[in-house]
C-alpha positions as CSV (number, residue, x, y, z in Angstrom):
1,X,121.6,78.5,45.8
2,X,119.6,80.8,47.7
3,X,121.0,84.4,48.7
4,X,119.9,85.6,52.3
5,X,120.3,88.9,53.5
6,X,120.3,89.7,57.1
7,X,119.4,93.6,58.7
8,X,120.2,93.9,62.2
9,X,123.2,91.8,64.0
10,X,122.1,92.0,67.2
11,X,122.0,88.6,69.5
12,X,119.4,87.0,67.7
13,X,120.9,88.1,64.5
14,X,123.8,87.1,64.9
15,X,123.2,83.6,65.8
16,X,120.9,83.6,62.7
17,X,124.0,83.8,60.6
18,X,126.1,81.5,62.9
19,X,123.7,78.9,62.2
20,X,123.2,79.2,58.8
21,X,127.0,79.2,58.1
22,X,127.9,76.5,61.0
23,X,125.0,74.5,59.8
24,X,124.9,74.5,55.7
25,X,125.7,71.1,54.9
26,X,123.6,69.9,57.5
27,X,120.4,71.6,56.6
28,X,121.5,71.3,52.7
29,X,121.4,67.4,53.9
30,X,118.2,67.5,55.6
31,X,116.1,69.9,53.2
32,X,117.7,69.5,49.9
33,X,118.3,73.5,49.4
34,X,121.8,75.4,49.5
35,X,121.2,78.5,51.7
36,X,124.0,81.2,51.5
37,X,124.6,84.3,53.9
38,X,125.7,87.1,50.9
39,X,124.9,90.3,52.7
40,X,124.8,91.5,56.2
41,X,123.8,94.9,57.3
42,X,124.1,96.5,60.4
43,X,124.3,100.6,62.1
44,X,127.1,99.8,64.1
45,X,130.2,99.1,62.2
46,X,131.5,97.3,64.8
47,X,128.8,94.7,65.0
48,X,129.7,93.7,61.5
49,X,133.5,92.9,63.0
50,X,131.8,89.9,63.9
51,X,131.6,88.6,60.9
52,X,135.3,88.8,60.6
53,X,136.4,87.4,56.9
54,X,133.7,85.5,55.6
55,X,134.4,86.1,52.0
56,X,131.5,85.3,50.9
57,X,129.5,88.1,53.0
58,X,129.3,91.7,52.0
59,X,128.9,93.6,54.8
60,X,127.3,97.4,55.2
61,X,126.0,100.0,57.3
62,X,123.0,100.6,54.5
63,X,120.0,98.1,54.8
64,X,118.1,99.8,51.8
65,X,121.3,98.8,49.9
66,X,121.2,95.5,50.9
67,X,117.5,95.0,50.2
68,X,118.3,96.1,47.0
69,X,121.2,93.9,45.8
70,X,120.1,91.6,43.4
71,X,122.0,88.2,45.1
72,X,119.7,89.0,48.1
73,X,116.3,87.0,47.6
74,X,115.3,86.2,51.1
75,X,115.7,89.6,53.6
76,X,115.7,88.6,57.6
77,X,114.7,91.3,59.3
78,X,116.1,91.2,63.1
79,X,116.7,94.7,63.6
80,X,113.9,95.8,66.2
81,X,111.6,98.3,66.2
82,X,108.7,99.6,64.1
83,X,109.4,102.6,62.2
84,X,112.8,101.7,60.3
85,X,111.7,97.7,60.6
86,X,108.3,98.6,58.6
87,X,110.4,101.0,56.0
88,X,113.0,98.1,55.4
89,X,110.2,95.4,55.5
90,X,108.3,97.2,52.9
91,X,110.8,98.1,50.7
92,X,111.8,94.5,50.2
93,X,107.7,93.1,49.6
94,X,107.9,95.8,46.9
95,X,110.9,94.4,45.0
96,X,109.3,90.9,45.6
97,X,111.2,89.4,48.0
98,X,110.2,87.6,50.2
99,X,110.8,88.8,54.5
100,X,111.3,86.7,57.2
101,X,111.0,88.8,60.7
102,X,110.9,88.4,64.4
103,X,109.8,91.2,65.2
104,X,106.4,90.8,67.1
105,X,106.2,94.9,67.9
106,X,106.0,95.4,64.2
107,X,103.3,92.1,63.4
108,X,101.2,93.4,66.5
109,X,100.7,96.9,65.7
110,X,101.2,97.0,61.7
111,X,101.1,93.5,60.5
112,X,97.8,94.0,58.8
113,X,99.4,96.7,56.3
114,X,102.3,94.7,55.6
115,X,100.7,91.2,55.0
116,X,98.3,92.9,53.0
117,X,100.8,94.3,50.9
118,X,102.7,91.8,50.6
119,X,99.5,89.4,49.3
120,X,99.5,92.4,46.6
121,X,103.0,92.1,45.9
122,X,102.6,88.4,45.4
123,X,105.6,88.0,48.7
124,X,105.6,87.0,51.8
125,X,106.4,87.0,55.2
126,X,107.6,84.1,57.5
127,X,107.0,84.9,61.5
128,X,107.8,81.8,63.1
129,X,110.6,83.3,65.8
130,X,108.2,86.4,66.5
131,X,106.6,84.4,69.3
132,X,107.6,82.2,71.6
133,X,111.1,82.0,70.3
134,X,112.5,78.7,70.0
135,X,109.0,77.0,69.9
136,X,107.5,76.5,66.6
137,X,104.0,77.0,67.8
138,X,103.2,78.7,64.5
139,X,104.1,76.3,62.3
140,X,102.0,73.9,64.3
141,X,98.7,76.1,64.3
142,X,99.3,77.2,60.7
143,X,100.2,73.5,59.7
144,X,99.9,70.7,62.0
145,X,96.5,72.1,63.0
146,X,94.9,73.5,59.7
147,X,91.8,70.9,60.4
148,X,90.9,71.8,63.4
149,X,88.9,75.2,64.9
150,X,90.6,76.6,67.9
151,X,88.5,78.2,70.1
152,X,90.8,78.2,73.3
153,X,94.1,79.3,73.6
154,X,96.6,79.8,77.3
155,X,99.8,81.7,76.7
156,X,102.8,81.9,78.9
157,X,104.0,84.3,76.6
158,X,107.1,86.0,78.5
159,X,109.8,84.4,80.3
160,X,111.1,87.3,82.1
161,X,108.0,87.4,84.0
162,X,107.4,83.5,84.4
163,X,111.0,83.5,85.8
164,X,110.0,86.2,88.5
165,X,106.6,84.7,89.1
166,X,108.7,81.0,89.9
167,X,111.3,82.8,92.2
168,X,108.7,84.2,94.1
169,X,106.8,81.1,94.3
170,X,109.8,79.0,94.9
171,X,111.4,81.3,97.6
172,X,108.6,83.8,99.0
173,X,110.8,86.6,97.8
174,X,109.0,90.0,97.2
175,X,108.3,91.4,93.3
176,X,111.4,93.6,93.6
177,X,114.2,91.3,94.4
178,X,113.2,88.7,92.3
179,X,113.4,91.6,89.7
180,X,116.7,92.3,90.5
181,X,117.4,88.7,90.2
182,X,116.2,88.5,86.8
183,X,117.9,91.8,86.1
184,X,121.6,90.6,87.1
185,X,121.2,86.8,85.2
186,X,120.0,88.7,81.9
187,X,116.4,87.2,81.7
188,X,115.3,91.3,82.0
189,X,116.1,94.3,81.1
190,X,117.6,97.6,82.1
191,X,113.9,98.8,82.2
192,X,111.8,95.8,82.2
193,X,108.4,97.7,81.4
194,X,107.7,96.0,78.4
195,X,107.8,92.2,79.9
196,X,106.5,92.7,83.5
197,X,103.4,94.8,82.7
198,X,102.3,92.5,80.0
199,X,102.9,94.2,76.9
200,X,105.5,91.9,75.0
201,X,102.8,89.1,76.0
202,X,99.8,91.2,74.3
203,X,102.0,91.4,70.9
204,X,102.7,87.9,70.9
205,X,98.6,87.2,71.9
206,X,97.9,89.8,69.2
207,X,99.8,87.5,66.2
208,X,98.7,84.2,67.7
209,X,94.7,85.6,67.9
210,X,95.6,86.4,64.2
211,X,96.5,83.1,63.1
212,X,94.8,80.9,65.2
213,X,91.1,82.8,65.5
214,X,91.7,84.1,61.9
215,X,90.2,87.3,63.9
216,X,92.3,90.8,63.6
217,X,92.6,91.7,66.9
218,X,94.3,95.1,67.7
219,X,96.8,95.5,70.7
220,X,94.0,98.0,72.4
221,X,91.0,95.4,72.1
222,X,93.7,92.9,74.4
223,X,92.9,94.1,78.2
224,X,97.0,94.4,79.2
225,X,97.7,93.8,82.9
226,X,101.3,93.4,84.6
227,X,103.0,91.6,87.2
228,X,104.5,94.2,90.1
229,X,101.6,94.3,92.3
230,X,101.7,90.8,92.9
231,X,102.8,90.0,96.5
232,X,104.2,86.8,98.4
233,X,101.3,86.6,100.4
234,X,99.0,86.1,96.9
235,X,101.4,83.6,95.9
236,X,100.7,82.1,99.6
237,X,97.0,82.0,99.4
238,X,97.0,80.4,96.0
239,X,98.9,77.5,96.6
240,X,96.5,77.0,99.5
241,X,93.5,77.0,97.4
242,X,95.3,74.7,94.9
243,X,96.5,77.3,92.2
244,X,99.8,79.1,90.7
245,X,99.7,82.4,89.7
246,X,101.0,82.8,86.1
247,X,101.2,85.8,83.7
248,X,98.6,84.6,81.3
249,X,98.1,85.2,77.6
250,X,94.2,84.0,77.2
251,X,92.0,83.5,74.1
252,X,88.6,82.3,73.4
253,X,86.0,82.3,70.9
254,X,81.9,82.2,72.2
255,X,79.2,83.1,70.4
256,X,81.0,85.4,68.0
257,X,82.7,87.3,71.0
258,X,86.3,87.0,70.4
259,X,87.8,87.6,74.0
260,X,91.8,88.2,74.2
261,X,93.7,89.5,77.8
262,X,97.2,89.5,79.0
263,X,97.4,89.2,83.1
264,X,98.1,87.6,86.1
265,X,95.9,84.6,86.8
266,X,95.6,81.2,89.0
267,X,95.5,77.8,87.3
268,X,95.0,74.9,88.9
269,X,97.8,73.3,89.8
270,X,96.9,69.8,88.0
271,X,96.8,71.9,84.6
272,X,100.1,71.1,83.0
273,X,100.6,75.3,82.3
274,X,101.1,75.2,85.8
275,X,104.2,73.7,86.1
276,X,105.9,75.9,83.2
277,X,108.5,77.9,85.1
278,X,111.8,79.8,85.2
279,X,112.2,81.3,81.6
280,X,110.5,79.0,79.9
281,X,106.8,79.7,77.4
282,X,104.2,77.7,76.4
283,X,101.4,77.9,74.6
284,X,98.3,75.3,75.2
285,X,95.9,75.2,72.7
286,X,92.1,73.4,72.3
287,X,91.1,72.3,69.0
288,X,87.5,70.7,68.2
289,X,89.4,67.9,66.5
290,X,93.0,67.3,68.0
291,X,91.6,68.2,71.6
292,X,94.2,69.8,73.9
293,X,98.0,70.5,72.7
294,X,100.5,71.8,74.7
295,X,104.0,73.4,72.9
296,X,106.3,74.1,76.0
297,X,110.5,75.4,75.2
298,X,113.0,78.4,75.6
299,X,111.1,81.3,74.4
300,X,114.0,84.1,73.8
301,X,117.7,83.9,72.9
302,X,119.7,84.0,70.6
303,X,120.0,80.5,69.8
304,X,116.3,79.2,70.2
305,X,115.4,82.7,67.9
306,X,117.1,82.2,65.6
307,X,116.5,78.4,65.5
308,X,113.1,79.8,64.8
309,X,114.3,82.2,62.0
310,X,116.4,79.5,59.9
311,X,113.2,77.2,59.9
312,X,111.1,79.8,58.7
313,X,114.6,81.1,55.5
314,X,114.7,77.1,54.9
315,X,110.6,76.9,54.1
316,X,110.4,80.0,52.0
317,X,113.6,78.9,50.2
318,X,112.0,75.4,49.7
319,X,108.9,76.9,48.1
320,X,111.1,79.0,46.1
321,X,112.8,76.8,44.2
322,X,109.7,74.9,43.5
323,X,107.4,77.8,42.8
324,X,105.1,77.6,45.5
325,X,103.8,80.5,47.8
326,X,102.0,80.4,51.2
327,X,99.1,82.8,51.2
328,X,99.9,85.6,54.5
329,X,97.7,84.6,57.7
330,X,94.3,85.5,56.6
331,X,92.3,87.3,59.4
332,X,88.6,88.5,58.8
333,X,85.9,89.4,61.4
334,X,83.2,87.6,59.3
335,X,80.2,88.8,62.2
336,X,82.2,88.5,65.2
337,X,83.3,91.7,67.0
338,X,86.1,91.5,69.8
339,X,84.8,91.2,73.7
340,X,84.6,94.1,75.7
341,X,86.7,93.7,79.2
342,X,83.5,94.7,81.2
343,X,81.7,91.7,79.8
344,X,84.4,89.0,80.6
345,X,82.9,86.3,82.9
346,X,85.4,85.0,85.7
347,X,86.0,83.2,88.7
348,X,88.1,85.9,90.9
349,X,90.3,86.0,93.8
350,X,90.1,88.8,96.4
351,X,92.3,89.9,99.0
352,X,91.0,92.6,101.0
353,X,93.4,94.2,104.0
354,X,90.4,94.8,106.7
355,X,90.4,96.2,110.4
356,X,90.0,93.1,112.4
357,X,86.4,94.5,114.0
358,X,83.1,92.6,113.7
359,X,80.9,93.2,111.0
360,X,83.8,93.5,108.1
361,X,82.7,90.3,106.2
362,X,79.1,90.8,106.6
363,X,79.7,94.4,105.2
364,X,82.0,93.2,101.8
365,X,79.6,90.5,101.7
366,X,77.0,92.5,101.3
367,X,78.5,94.7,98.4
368,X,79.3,91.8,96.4
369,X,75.6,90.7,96.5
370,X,74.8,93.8,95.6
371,X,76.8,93.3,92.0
372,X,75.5,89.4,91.6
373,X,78.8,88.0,92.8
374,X,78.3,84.9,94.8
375,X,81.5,83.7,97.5
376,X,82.9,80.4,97.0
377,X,85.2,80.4,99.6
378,X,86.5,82.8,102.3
379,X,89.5,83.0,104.5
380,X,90.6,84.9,107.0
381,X,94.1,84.4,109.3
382,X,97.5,85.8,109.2
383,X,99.4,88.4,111.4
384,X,97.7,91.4,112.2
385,X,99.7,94.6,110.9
386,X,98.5,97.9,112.7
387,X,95.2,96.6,113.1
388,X,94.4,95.1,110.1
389,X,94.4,91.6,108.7
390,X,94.1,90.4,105.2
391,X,91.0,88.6,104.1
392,X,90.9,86.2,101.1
393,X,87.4,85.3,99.2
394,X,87.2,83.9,95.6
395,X,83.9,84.1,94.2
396,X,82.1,82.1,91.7
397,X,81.6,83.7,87.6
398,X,81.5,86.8,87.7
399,X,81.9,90.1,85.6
400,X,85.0,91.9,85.3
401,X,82.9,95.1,85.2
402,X,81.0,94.0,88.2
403,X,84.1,92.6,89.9
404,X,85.8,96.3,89.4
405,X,82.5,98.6,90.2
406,X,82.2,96.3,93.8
407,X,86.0,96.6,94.6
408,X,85.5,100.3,94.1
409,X,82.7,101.0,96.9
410,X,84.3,98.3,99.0
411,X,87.9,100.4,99.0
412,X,85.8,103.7,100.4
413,X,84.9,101.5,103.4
414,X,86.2,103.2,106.5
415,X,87.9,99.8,107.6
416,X,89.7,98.7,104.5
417,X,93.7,100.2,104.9
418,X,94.2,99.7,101.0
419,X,93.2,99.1,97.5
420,X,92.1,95.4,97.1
421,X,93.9,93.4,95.2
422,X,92.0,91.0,92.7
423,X,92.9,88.2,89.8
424,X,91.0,86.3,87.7
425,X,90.9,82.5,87.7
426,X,91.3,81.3,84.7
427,X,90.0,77.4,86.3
428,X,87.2,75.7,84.2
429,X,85.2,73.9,86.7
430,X,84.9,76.7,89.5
């Protein structure tokens, strides 16, 4: 028998304990092991009512005493956070045990420490829920795709954003009430910061550029871009050029450039990323042996969590009985150096809001030549609003510093009635 010890009884916590006990002949079936639920802490005493009278569960309001008890070899850390989460998650490397978290806050910003201490320690840490919830795209990159070296990787990353994005697409709502939307069903939060602007997608790019680069990217090396300016009219314009506007978690390797972003981008609509909508992830990956994957399921709650979280406590107890550790992700820069955001190369799309006089394209034209950015394609129609009309050009590869430097001298042009809005293509063959 193995004795697992879970802090934090929150959704995903709970569920992690609901499976294990609902589910222990079945996975003692499937993976030969006996997993046990002996301790269960919590800071609210009346989360850890829900246990109700499981015998065979202690139940406290004191995590450090739970790390501590000796029954407890396996600690599941689903509490949240960074500060307590890395005190708790440290304490138990340093008694040997081994952690199993979902935490991607804590991996992103202060997973080098810990799985550095816990190679030390001779422990270990299993992160298979901390992205992409329900989809075990780790196990797969770490596992499934050990031959192979990735050097491209597409991330829908959040589905709180994804769902906005496809009710705006869907039903040419604005940002806002498709907000709201989210906000009522539960796919977003009270403050919904932390999904719409990108940052929950930059900590789970952070841990996959970790373990799939083997490169240890920090969270301020990933250029971090949100949703909320994006209008219905983009969402117009890009269907009509072919594309879907996603929130994209992007990562490539050229030439010992390591390049890693979190924004809004168009993909073509033929790319199967595309058609990932509602609250749904996925992660698309290029190897130089497999080719192209694509890992595509429910990427947050409860359930699909801590799915993740019982695959991750049924591994480690595996290798436990037999002896066997997994080394932590090993991440090295070995010459490369991450990409500055200046120096990204991009398609882009550009939608300018212009008096409807002549000589306004010749002028923005004539800017963007002056920064090397060639036009692909321009268009120009819709209603004109107190004089002004909007005016759509995607150019070919170009600079984001370029792209940024041009938009800035093209906004102090007497005829442009606000700041331009641009966003990268993320299309291969333009």
């Amino acid at each position: 028998m193995v004795g697992v010890g879970i802090v934090g009884l929150g959704t995903v916590g709970f569920d992690t304990y609901r499976i294990l006990r609902d589910y222990r002949s079945l996975i003692e079936t499937r993976a030969g092991v006996d997993l046990r639920v002996v301790a269960v802490a919590d800071a609210d005493p009346d989360r850890l009512k829900l246990i109700g009278e499981d015998p065979d569960v202690t139940t406290t309001t004191d995590a450090p005493r739970l790390i501590e008890d000796d029954r407890v070899e396996i600690v599941v850390e689903l509490m949240g956070g960074t500060d307590a989460a890395f005190d708790y998650t440290k304490q138990a490397i340093a008694l040997k045990k081994w952690v199993v978290t979902a935490n991607k806050a804590l991996l992103a910003e202060r997973g080098e420490d810990l799985f550095g201490f816990a190679d030390e320690q001779g422990s270990e840490i299993g992160f298979e829920a901390s992205v992409c919830g329900g989809i075990p795209v780790i196990r797969a990159i770490r596992d499934g795709l050990v031959g192979n070296r990735i050097h491209y990787m597409l991330g829908i990353l959040n589905g709180t954003s994804n769902y906005i994005l496809s009710r705006m697409a869907d039903e040419g709502i604005p940002f806002d009430k498709a907000l709201a939307e989210a906000q009522r069903l539960g796919f977003a939060e009270k403050d919904p910061t932390l999904d719409i602007e990108g940052i929950d997608a930059a900590h789970k790019l952070c841990i996959l550029v970790r373990l799939a680069l083997g490169f240890p990217m920090q969270m301020s090396e990933i250029a971090t871009a949100g949703i909320s300016k994006i209008e219905p009219i983009d969402i117009e314009f890009a269907k009509e050029f072919g594309y879907r506007i996603k929130l994209l978690g992007v990562a490539k390797e050229e030439e010992n450039l390591i390049e890693a972003r979190v924004e809004p981008a168009m993909i073509p609509i033929k790319h199967p990323m595309s058609n990932v909508n509602e609250a749904y992830n996925a992660v698309y990956l290029v190897g130089d042996n497999v080719g192209s994957n694509l890992y595509y399921g429910k990427g947050a709650g409860g359930s699909p969590t801590g799915s993740a979280v019982v695959s991750d406590i049924v591994d480690m107890a595996l290798r436990k009985t037999v002896g066997c550790s997994r080394r932590s992700p090993i991440a090295r820069k070995d010459g490369r150096s991450a990409k500055s955001a200046e120096k990204s190369m991009s398609p882009f799309y550009m939608r300018f809001k212009a008096q409807d006089t002549p000589g306004v394209l010749s002028r923005i034209s004539g800017v963007l030549a002056n920064y090397n950015i060639s036009i692909y394609a321009v268009v120009q129609k819709g209603r004109k609003v107190d004089g002004y009309v909007p005016i759509v050009m995607l150019t070919y590869e170009a600079s984001e510093g370029s792209l940024r430097k041009a938009k800035a001298e093209i906004d102090r042009l007497p005829f442009i009635g606000e700041e331009t809005m641009h966003i990268r293509i993320e299309d291969r063959e333009l």
